[in-house]
C-alpha positions in Angstrom: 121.4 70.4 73.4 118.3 72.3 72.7 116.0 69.5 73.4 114.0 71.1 76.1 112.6 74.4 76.0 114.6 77.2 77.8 112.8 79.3 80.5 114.2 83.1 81.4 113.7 84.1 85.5 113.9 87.7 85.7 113.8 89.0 89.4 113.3 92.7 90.2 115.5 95.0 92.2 113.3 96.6 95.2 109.7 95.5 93.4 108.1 97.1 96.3 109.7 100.5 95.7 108.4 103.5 93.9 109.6 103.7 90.1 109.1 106.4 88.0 109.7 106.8 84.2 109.5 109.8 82.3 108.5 110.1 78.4 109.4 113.2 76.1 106.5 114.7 74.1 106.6 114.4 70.4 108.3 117.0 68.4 105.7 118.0 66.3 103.0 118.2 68.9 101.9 121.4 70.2 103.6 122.8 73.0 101.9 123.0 76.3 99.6 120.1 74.5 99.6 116.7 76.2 101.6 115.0 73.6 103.7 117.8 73.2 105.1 117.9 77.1 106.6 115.3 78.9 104.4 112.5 80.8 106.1 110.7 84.4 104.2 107.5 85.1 104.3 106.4 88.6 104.3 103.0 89.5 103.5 101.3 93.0 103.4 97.7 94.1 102.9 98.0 97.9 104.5 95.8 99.8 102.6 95.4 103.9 104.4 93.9 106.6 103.2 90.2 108.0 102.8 91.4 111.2 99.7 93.5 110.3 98.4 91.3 107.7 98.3 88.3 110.4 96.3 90.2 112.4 93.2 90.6 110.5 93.9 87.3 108.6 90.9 85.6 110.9 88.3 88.6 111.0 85.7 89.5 108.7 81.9 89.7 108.2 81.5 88.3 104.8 78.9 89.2 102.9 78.2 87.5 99.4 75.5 88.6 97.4 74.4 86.8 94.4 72.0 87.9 91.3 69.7 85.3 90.5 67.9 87.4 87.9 66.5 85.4 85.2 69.5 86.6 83.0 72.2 84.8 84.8 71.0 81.3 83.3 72.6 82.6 79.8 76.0 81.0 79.4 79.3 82.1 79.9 80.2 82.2 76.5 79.2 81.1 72.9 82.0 78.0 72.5 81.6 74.5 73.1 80.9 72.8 76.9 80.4 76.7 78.0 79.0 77.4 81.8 75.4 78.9 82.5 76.5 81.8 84.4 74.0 80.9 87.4 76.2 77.6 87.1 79.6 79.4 87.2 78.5 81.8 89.7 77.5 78.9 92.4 80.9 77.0 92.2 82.4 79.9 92.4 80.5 80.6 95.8 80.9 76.9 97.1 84.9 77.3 96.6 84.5 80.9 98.6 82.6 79.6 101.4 85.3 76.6 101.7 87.7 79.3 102.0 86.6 81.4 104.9 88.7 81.9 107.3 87.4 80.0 111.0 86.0 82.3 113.4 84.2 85.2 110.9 80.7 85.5 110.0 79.4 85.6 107.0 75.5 85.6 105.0 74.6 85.2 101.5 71.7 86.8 99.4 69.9 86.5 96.4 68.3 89.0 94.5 66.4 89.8 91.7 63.1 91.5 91.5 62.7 91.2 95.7 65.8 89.5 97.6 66.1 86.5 100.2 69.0 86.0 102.6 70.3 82.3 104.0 70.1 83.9 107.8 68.4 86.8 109.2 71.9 87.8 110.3 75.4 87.0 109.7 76.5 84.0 111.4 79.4 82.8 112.8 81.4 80.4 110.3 82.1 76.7 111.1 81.7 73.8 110.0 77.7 73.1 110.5 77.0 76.5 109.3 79.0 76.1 106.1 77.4 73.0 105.0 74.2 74.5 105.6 74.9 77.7 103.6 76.8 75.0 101.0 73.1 72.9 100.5 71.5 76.1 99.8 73.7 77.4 97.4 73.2 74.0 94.9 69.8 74.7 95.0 70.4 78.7 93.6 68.6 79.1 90.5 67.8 82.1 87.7 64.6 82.6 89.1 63.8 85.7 90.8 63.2 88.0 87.5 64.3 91.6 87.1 67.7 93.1 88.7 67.2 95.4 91.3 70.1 95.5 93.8 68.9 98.6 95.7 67.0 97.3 98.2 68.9 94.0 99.2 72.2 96.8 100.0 70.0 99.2 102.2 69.2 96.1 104.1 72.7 95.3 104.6 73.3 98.6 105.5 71.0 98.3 108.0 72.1 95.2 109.8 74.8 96.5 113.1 78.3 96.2 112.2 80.3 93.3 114.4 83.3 94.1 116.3 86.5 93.9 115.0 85.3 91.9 112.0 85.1 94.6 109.5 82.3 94.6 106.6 83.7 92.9 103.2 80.3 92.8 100.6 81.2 90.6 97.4 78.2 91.5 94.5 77.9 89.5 91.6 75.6 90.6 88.5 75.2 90.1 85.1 73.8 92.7 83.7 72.8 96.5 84.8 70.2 98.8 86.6 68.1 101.5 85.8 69.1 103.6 89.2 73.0 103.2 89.0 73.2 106.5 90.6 71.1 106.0 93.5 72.6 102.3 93.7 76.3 104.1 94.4 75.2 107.0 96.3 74.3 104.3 98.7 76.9 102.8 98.8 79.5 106.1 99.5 77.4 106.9 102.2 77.6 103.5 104.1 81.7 103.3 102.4 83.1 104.1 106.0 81.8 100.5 107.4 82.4 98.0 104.4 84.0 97.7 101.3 82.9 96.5 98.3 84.3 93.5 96.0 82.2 93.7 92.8 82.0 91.2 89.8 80.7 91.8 86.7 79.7 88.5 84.8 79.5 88.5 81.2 79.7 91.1 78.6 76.3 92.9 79.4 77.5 93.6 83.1 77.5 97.9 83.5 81.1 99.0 83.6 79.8 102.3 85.5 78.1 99.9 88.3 80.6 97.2 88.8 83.7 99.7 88.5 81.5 102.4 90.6 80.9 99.9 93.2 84.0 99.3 94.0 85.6 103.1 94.2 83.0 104.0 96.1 83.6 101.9 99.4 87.5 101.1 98.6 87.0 98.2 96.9 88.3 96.1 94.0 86.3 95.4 90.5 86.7 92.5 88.6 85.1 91.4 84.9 84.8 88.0 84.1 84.4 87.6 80.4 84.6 84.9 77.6 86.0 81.5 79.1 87.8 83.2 81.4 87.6 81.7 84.7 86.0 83.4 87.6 86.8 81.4 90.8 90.9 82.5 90.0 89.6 86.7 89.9 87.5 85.7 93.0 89.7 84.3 95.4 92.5 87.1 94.4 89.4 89.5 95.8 89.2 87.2 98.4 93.0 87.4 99.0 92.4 91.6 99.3 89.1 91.3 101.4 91.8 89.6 104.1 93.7 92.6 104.2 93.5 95.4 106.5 92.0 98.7 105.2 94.7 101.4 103.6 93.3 105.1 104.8 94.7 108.8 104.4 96.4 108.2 101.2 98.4 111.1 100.4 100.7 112.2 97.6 103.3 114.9 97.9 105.0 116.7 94.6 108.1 118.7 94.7 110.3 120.2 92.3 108.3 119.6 89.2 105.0 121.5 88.1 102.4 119.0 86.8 98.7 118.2 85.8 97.4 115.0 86.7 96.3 112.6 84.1 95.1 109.7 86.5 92.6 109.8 89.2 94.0 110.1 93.0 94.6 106.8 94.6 91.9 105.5 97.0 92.8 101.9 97.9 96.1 100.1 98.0 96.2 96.4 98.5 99.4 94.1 99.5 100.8 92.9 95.6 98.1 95.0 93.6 100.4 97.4 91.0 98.9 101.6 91.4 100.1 103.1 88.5 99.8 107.2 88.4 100.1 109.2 85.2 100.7 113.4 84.9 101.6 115.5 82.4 105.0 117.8 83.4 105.3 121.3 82.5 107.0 124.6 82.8 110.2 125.6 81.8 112.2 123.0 84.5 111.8 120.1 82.1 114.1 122.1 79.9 117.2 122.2 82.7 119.2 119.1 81.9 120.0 118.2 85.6 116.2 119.1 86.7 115.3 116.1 89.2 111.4 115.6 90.8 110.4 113.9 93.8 107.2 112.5 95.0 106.3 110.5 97.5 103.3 108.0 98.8 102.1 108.1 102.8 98.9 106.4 103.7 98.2 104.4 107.4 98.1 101.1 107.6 97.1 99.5 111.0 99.1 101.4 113.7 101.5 102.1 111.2 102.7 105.0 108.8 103.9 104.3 105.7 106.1 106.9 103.3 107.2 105.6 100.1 109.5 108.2 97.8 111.0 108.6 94.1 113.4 110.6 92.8 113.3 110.8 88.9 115.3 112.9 85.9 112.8 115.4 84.4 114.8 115.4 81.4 113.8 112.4 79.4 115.4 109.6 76.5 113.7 111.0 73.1 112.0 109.0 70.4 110.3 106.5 73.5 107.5 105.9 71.0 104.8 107.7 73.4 103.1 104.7 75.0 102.6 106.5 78.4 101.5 109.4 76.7 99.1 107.4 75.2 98.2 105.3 78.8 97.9 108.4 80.7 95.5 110.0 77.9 93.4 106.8 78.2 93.4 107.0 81.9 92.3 110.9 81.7 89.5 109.9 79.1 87.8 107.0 80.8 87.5 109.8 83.9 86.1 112.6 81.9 84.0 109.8 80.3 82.5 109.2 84.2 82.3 112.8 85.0 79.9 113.1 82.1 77.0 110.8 84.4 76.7 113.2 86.7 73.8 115.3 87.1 75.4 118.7 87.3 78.1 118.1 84.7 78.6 120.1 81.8 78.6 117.3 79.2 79.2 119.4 76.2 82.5 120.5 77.5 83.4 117.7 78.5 82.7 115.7 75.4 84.4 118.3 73.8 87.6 118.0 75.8 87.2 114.1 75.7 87.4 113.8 71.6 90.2 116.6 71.7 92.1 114.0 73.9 91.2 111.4 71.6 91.7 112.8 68.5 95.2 114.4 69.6 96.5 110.5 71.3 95.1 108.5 69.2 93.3 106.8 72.1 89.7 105.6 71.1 86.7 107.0 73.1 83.2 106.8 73.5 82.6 109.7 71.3 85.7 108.2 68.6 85.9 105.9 66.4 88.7 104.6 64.3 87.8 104.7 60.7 90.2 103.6 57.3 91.3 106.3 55.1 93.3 105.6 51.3 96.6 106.4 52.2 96.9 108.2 48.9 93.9 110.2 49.2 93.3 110.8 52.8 89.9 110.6 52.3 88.0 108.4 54.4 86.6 105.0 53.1 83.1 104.8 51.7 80.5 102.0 50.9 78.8 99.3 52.0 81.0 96.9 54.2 82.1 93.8 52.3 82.9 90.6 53.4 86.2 88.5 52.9 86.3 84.9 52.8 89.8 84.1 53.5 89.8 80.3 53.9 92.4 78.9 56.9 94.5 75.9 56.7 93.0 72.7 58.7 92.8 69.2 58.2 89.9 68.7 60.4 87.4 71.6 59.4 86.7 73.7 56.8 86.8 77.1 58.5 86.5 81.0 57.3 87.5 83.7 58.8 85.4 87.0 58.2 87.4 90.4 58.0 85.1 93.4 57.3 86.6 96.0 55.9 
C-alpha cells in the first residue's frame, strides 16, 4: 500500500577512503586545452581516530569576537518575522557559550570603531563565569560605529598563549574593511598559534576577508545568508574548533603528468569532504590500461596518516563535463584572488581568467552571461522589459517579474 511515503538509505562503501573519478575532454575542444584533456577530481572525507579526538575534546582558549558596528542592526533578510542581525548574532553566541566544553578559557569582544573585551584576559570557563559573560552578551547592541577589526586582532595577538589549550578565534562581521590586506597579513603571521573560524553575516560580508581569514590560520569560513540559520553553521565550526590541528599535508603523484586546477590542501577536519581537481596530460592518457596513483599524508597528533587511490587514466566518454567545469571554477575563483595582490600582474591574469571562462562556460568576475537569438547569433539588444506572468493562488494576488 503506498500510503506512506517511501524513504531510500544509501550507505557508502569505505566513505573515509580516497575516490577518484576521471572525465574525458570534449571532442571538439582543443587539445592540450582544459576542456579538451581529461580532468581527475579527488575526493577526501577524512576520517580521525577517537582516541586523538578525545584528547583535545576539553582544551581550548576560545575566543569570540563580535562586530557591533552600527550595520549589524539591519535584518537578516527582507521576508516576514526576519532577525536583526545584532539579534541573530547574540543567540547564536548565548548557544556557543552553553556549549563550551568545562575546563577551557574563553573571552569575548566587541568591536567597531575602537573595541571592548568582557575580561582583560581569557578566563577559565564555569559555571559563574558563563553566566557572567551570558548577562553581557543580552545587553550587545549595534553601537560602536564603523568596522575596524585590525586593532581588536593585534590585541589578541598580543595576549600569551595558554598551555595545552590551543588558540581557536571565531569573528563575526557584517560587512567589510578598507585594509583587508593588512587585516590577513596579520593574521598569517600569528597563523602558527590560532586558528581562525570566520562568519560572514549577510550579503554585504567581503568574501576576500571572511574566506581569507580562514586560509590564512587553517581555519573554516562560513556565510550565513537569507533565512538561513546561523547557530546550525556555528556549532558545526564549533564541532571543528574541538578537533586537533592537521599539519604537513602532503600530496604525492605518480604515474600520470598533471596541472593542478584546485589550490593545495591546508586544513583537514574529521567529516569535512576536500575535493582536489587537475587537469591530466601527455600522451599516457592515451594507453588504455594507463593507471595513476596519488596519495594524502599529513600528521595528526602523534600520528601519521597516508591515504592512497588508484584510478584508470582512461575515462567513460560523453560524462557531460561537470568536473571540467568544477575544476575550471575552482582554478577561476584562485586566479580571481591572485589578482589582489600587490605585485600581481592583473592584466594577465584577467586575461587567462576570461579565457577560462569563456572556454568552460563558468561565469567570472570579468563574464557575464548574456542571451543571443538562436537564429542570428547575435546578442540581444534593448531596453530590459518586464513580464508580468501572474501565479496561481487563492490567497494573494502575486507576480512574478522575469527580465529578459
Amino acid at each position: 500500500m503506498f500510503d506512506r511515503d517511501v524513504e531510500l538509505y544509501l550507505y557508502y562503501q569505505n566513505p573515509h577512503q580516497l575516490t577518484a573519478i576521471v572525465e574525458a575532454g570534449a571532442p571538439a575542444a582543443q587539445p592540450g586545452s582544459l576542456m579538451g584533456d581529461p580532468v581527475v577530481m579527488v575526493g577526501f572525507y577524512p576520517e580521525f581516530p577517537e582516541s586523538v579526538m578525545s584528547s583535545v575534546s576539553s582544551c581550548g582558549e576560545f575566543v569570540f569576537v563580535m562586530d557591533r558596528s552600527g550595520s549589524m542592526d539591519c535584518n537578516m533578510h527582507n521576508g516576514p518575522d526576519a532577525q536583526e542581525r545584532i539579534e541573530c548574532a547574540r543567540d547564536t553566541l548565548l548557544l556557543l557559550l552553553k556549549s563550551l566544553p568545562v575546563g577551557c578559557y574563553f573571552n569575548i569582544y566587541g568591536f567597531g570603531s575602537n573595541y571592548e573585551s568582557f575580561f582583560p584576559k581569557s578566563v577559565q570557563y564555569s559555571q559563574d563565569t558563563m553566566e557572567q559573560a551570558m548577562k553581557k552578551v543580552k545587553e550587545m547592541q549595534a553601537d560602536m560605529g564603523g568596522t575596524e577589526i585590525l586593532r581588536p586582532l593585534e590585541h589578541i595577538y598580543k595576549q600569551p598563549c595558554i598551555p595545552n589549550h590551543p588558540r581557536q578565534l571565531f569573528i563575526f562581521t557584517d560587512g567589510e574593511v578598507g585594509n583587508t590586506k593588512d587585516v590577513l597579513h596579520c593574521v598569517r603571521s600569528n597563523a602558527d598559534f590560532h586558528r581562525c573560524f570566520s562568519f560572514g553575516i549577510g550579503e554585504g560580508a567581503s568574501s576576500a576577508l571572511i574566506t581569507g581569514l580562514a586560509e590564512n590560520s587553517s581555519g573554516h569560513a562560513q556565510f550565513i545568508t537569507g533565512t538561513e540559520r546561523m547557530q546550525a553553521k556555528v556549532m558545526q565550526s564549533l564541532h571543528y574548533a574541538l578537533q586537533p590541528a592537521v599539519i604537513d599535508i602532503t600530496e604525492e603523484w605518480s604515474g600520470v603528468s598533471f596541472t593542478r586546477l584546485s589550490p593545495p590542501i591546508k586544513t583537514l577536519f574529521h567529516g569535512q569532504r576536500a575535493l582536489i581537481y587537475a587537469q591530466l596530460k601527455g600522451e599516457e592518457c592515451q594507453k588504455p590500461d594507463a593507471k595513476g596513483k596519488m596519495s594524502v599524508r599529513y600528521r595528526l597528533g602523534d600520528q601519521e596518516v597516508s591515504n592512497t587511490v588508484n584510478f584508470s587514466l582512461k575515462p567513460a566518454e560523453n560524462s557531460g563535463l561537470a568536473i571540467h567545469r568544477l575544476g575550471a571554477r575552482s582554478l577561476i575563483r584562485s586566479l580571481e584572488r591572485d589578482e589582489q595582490d600587490d605585485g600581481a600582474d592583473k592584466k594577465a591574469l584577467k586575461a587567462r581568467v576570461v579565457e577560462l571562462s569563456k572556454q568552460s562556460g563558468v561565469s567570472s568576475s570579468h563574464t557575464a552571461f548574456i542571451a543571443v537569438h538562436k537564429g542570428s547569433g547575435q546578442a540581444v539588444k534593448g531596453p530590459l522589459v518586464t513580464r508580468r506572468i501572474p501565479t496561481p493562488s487563492q490567497s494573494f494576488d502575486s507576480t512574478c517579474h522575469l527580465i529578459i
